[in-house]
C-alpha positions as CSV (number, residue, x, y, z in Angstrom):
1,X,23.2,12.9,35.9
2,X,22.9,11.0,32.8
3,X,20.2,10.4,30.7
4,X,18.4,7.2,30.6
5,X,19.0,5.1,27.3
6,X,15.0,3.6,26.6
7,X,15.3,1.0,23.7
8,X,12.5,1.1,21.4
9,X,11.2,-2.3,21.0
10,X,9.4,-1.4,17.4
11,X,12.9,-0.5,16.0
12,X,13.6,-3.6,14.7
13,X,10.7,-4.3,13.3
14,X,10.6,-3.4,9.5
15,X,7.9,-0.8,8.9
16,X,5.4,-2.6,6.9
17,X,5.2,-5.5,9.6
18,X,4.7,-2.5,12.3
19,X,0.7,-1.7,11.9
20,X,-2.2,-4.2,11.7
21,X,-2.8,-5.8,8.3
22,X,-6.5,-6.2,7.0
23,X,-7.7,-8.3,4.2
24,X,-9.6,-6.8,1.9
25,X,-9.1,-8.6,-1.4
26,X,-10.0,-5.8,-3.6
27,X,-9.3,-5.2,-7.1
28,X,-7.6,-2.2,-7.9
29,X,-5.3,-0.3,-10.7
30,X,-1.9,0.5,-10.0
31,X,-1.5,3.6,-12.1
32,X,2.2,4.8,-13.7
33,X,3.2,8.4,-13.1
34,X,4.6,9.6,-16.3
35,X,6.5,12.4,-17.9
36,X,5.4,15.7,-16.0
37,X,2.9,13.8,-14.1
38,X,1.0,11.9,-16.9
39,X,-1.1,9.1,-15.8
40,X,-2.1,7.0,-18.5
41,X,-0.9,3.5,-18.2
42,X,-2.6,1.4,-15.9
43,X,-1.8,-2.1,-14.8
44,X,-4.3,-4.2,-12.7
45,X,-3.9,-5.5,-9.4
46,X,-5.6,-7.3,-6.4
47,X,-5.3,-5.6,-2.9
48,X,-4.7,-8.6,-0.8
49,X,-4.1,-6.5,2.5
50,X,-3.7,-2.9,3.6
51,X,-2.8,-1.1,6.6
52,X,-2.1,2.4,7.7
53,X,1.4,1.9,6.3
54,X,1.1,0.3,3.0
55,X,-0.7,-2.9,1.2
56,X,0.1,-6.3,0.0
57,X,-0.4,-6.6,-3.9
58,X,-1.4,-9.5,-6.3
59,X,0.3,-8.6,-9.9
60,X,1.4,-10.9,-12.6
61,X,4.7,-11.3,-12.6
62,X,5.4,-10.5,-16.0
63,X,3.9,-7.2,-15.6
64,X,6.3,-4.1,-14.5
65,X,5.7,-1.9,-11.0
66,X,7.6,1.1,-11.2
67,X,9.3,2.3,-8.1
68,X,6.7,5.0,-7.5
69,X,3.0,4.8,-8.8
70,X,-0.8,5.7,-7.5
71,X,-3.3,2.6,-6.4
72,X,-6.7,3.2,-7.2
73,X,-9.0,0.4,-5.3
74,X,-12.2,0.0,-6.4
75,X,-15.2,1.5,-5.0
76,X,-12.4,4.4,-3.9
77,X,-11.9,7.3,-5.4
78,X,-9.4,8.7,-4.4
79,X,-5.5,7.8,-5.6
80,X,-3.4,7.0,-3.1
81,X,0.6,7.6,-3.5
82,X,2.6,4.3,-3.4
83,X,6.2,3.6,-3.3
84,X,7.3,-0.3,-3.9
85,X,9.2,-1.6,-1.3
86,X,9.7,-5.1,-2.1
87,X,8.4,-7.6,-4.8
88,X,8.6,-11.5,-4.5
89,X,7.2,-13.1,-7.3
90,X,3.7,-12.0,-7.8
91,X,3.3,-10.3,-4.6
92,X,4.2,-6.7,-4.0
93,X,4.5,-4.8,-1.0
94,X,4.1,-0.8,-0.9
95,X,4.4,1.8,1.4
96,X,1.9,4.7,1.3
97,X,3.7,7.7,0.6
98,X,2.4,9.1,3.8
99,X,0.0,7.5,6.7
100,X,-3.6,7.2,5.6
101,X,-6.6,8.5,7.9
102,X,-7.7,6.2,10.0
103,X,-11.3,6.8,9.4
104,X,-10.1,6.0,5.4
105,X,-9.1,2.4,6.2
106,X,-12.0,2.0,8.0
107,X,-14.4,2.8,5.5
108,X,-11.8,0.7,2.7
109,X,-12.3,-2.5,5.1
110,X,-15.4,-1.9,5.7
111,X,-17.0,-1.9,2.0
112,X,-14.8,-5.5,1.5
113,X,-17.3,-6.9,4.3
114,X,-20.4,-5.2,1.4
115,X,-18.9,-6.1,-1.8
């Protein structure tokens, strides 16, 4: 009896374009990961959009993104782990380095509805 083949209809979609986007339009810091994890540059940024995947970013075009950095939005405190997937001009698209919590992006789009 053979097995039955189900195609996965999210398989084609690229990963970024696969969970909901929120605007938030948030400043934030993209933060360089250094020599034996040194974080002292910091470049800013706008956080157009974010999901559970990754975020849209606003960055001047003349400014560097390394491959792998931390985001830092404001009113956050924690760092979240980034790794660029794609940059067009002065927009750059990450992925997290893992999922964020759910209960995390809630509270991120929430304080862009209080600021």
């Amino acid at each position: 009896m053979p097995l039955q083949n189900i195609p996965d209809a999210r398989k084609d979609i690229p990963q970024d374009q696969a969970y909901r986007k929120f605007t938030i339009d948030r400043p934030g810091k993209i933060i360089f990961v250094g020599h034996h994890l040194s974080t002292k540059t910091t470049v800013r940024c706008l956080v157009r959009k974010i999901s559970l995947h990754g975020a849209d970013l606003e960055v001047s075009r003349y400014l560097p993104v390394p491959k792998n950095f931390f985001l830092e939005i404001l009113g956050i405190r924690d760092e979240i782990g980034c790794t660029l997937m794609r940059r067009e001009q002065e927009v750059v698209v990450v992925g997290f380095n893992m999922l964020i919590d759910p209960e995390f992006l809630h509270h991120v789009v929430k304080l862009s509805f209080e600021f």
